[in-house]
N, C-alpha and C positions, 0 to 999 in steps of 0.2 A: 245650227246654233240655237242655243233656247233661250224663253224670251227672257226680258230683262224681270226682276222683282216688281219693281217698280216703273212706270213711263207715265210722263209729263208733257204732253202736249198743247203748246200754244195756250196757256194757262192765263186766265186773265182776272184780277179783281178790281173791278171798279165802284168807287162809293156814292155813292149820289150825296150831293151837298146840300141841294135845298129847292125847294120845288118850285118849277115857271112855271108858265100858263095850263088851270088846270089841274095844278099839283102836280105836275110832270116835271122830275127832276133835269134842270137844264144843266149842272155843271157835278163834274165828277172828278175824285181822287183817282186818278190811275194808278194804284198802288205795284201791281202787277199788269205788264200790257202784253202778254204773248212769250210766254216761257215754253220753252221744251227742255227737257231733261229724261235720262234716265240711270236707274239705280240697278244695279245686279246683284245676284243675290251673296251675300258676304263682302260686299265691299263699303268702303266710304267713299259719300260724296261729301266736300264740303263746297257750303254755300256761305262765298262770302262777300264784303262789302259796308260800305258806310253805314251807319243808323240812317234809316228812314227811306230806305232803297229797297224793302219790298220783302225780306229775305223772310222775316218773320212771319208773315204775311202767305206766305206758301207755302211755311210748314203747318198754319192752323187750313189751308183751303185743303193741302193731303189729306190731313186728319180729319175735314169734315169739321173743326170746328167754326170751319166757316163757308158757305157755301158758294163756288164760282161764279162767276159772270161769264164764262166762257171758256171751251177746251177740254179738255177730257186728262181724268186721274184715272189710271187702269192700273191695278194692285194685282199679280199673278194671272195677267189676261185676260181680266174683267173688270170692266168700267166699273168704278164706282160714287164717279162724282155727279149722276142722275140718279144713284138709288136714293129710295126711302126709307125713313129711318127704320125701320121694322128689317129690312132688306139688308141695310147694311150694318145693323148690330151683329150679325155674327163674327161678317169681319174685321169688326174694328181691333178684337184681338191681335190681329195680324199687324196691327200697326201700331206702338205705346209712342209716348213722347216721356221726355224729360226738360223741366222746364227751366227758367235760369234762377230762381228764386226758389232756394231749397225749404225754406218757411213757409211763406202763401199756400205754393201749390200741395201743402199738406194740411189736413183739418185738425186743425187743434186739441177738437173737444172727443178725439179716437186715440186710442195707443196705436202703436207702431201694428201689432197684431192684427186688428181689423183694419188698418189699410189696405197690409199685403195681402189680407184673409179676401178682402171685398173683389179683386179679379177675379178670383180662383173658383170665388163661390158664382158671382155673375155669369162667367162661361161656363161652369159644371163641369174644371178640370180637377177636382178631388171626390171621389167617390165616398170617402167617411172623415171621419172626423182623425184617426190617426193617418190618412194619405195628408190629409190638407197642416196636419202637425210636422209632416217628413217634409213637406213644402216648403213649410216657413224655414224652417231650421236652414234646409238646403239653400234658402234666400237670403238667411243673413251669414251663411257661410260664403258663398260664390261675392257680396259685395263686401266679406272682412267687420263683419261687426259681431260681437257676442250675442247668442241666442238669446241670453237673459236680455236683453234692449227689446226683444218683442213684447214686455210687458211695460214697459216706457213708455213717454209723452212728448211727441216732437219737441218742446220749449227744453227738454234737457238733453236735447246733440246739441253740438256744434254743426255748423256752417257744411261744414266737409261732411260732418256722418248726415248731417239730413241730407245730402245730395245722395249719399250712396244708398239712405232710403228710398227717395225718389227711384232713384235706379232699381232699386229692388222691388217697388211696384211696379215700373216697368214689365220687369223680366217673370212677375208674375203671373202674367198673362200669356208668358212662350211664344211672345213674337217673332215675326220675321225681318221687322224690320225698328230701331228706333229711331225717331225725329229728336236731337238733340237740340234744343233751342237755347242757343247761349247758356249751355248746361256750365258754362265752369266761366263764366265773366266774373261774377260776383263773389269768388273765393281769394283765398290768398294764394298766394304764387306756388306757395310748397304743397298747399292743399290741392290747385290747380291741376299739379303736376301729377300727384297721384290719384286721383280723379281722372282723369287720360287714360294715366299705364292699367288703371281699371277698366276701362270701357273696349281697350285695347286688348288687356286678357279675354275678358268675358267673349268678345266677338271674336278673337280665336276657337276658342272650346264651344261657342254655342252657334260657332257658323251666322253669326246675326252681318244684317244690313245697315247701315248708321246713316242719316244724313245731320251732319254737322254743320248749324248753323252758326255763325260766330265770323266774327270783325277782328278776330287774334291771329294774324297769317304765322306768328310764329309756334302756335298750337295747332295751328291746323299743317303746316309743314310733317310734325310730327309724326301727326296720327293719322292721314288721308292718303287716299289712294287716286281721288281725281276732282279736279279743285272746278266749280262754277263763280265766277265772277260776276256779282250786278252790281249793276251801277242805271237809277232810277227807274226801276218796274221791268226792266230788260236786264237778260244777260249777256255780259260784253266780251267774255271769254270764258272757253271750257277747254280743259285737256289733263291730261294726266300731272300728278305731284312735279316731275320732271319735266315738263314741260312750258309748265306755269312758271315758277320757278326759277331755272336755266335761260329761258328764251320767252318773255312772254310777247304777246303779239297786237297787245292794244295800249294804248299807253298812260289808261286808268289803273289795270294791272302795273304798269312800271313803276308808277307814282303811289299805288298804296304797299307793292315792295320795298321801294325805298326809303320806308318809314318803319321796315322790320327791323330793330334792334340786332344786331350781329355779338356773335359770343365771343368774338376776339377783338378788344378796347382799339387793336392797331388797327383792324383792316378798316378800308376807308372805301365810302360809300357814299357818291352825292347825292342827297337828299331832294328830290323833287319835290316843290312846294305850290301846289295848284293856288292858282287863282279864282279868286270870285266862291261865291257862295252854291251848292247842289240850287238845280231851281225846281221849283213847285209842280209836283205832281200834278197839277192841277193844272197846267199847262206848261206840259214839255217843251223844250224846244225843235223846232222843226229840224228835218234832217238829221244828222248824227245829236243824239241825247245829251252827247259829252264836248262838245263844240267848243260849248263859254268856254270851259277850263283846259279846252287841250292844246298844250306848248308846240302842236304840228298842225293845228286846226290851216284847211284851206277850202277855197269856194265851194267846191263837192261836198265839204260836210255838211255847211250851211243849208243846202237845201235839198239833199237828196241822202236819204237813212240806211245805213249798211246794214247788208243781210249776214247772220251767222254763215261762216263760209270754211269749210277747210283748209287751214293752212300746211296741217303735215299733216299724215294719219293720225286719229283721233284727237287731233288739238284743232278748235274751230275760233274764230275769233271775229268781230263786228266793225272793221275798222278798213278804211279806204286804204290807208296806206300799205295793207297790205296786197293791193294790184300794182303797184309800183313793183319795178326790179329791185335786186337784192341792195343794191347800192344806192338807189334815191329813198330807200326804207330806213328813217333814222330809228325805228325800234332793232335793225338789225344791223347797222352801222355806225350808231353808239355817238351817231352828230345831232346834237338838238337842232332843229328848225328855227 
């Protein structure tokens, strides 16, 4: 079997808040506290979950735009969250993001042209000036925008085409894999939509890896192939589209399911409504993370922390209740607690 594209082990970022004795920082953000994941090559993963559960947070520690606290990022079977920047500029190529604000993440005072010109020329993948002219054209063809907009200034797309610019600096660098960071929150619904069925083509035809970040379980139903669940610096569930889904096996998954919108006004779906507030990175709660708010919470949570464990082939989930038989397990016998 070969290796994954990507692998994420026990991944951690912690902040320091402000410094005790000494200037020794004594209290810390656990933003991320011990992720594993991994990414294969052409597939989606999506990473999803509430605002301020870490998610984002992981896709700047892959990219190096932020450097770990702990754990190891290995891109193609070589670590790269110890390299030095000189070391790991070659590969950065291997890994683009696209970011969720189609404006910001573009500089204003450049046309559309040396945007997508500036990878191409950075990695020294055009040899002249008509290669890197067959480039661009091929970049605003593959994300559907007319060639003439390479002589254009971000301020005159819309919303939707600066996103598919984004994407096209992406892809100008012939990744392997891209980080989508709530690439399509900030669009309209119809723009959303085609923004997906885009990201969707391209990673057909260009065999790419996606990890899709995003709080939208009913875009990410869509367009993913295997869904990561966090919930405060930890992930609480991972398994295939289907699995997640159909059967999920922790019951922060059930409860941000049953908040997906349904396409048929009749079908009916009771709506899990958690209690209490996420609490503070800053100090978790002992034992299970999700205790306060979970409608099965019992002693065991309280003070002793479930380990990611499998529940079927490739679905793993962090939840006591699933050593219970099938029948005292209300994620599988549909009785609230």
């Amino acid at each position: 079997m070969s290796a994954p594209l990507l692998e994420v082990n026990d991944l951690k970022m912690h902040f320091p808040l402000n410094g005790g004795l000494f200037g020794a920082a004594d209290r810390f953000v656990y933003a991320v506290d011990g992720l594993s994941f991994r990414v294969e090559k052409g597939e989606t993963l999506s990473l999803v979950g509430e605002s301020g559960c870490g998610k984002s947070t992981v896709g700047r520690a892959i990219l190096r735009l932020l450097k770990p606290t702990g754990g190891q990022v290995v891109l193609g079977g070589q670590r790269i969250d110890d390299m030095s920047s000189s070391a790991l500029r070659p590969l950065r190529r291997r890994v683009q993001v696209v970011f969720q604000d189609p404006f910001s993440s573009l500089n204003p005072r450049i046309r559309v042209r040396d945007a997508l010109a500036e990878p191409i020329n950075n990695f020294r993948l055009a040899k002249n000036r008509q290669e890197l002219d067959r480039k661009l054209n091929a970049l605003m063809d593959k994300v559907g925008l007319p060639r003439e907009a390479l002589g254009r200034w971000p301020h005159e797309f819309s919303g939707g085409q600066r996103q598919r610019i984004g994407i096209a600096r992406a892809l100008a660098a012939e990744p392997d894999l891209i980080v989508c960071d709530e690439a399509v929150s900030a669009l309209d619904v119809s723009v959303k939509a085609q923004i997906v069925n885009l990201l969707g083509g391209l990673q057909a035809e260009l065999g790419l890896a996606l990890l899709f970040i995003s709080h939208d379980l009913a875009i990410v139903e869509h367009m993913t192939h295997r869904v990561a669940v966090m919930y405060l610096g930890k992930i609480a569930e991972i398994g295939t589209k289907r699995q997640i889904f159909a059967r999920p096996r922790h019951p922060y998954t059930e409860a941000l399911l049953s908040a997906v919108p349904k396409p048929d006004p009749d079908s009916k779906r009771d709506r899990i409504m958690l209690k209490g507030d996420v609490p503070s990175p800053i100090d978790p709660p002992k034992g299970c993370r999700f205790h306060t708010r979970c409608p099965y919470a019992f002693e065991r949570c309280r003070s002793e922390e479930p380990r990611l464990k499998e529940v079927e082939r490739g679905h793993e989930a962090a939840c006591h209740l699933n050593d219970r038989a099938a029948e005292d397990n209300p994620l599988l016998s549909g009785a609230r607690a």
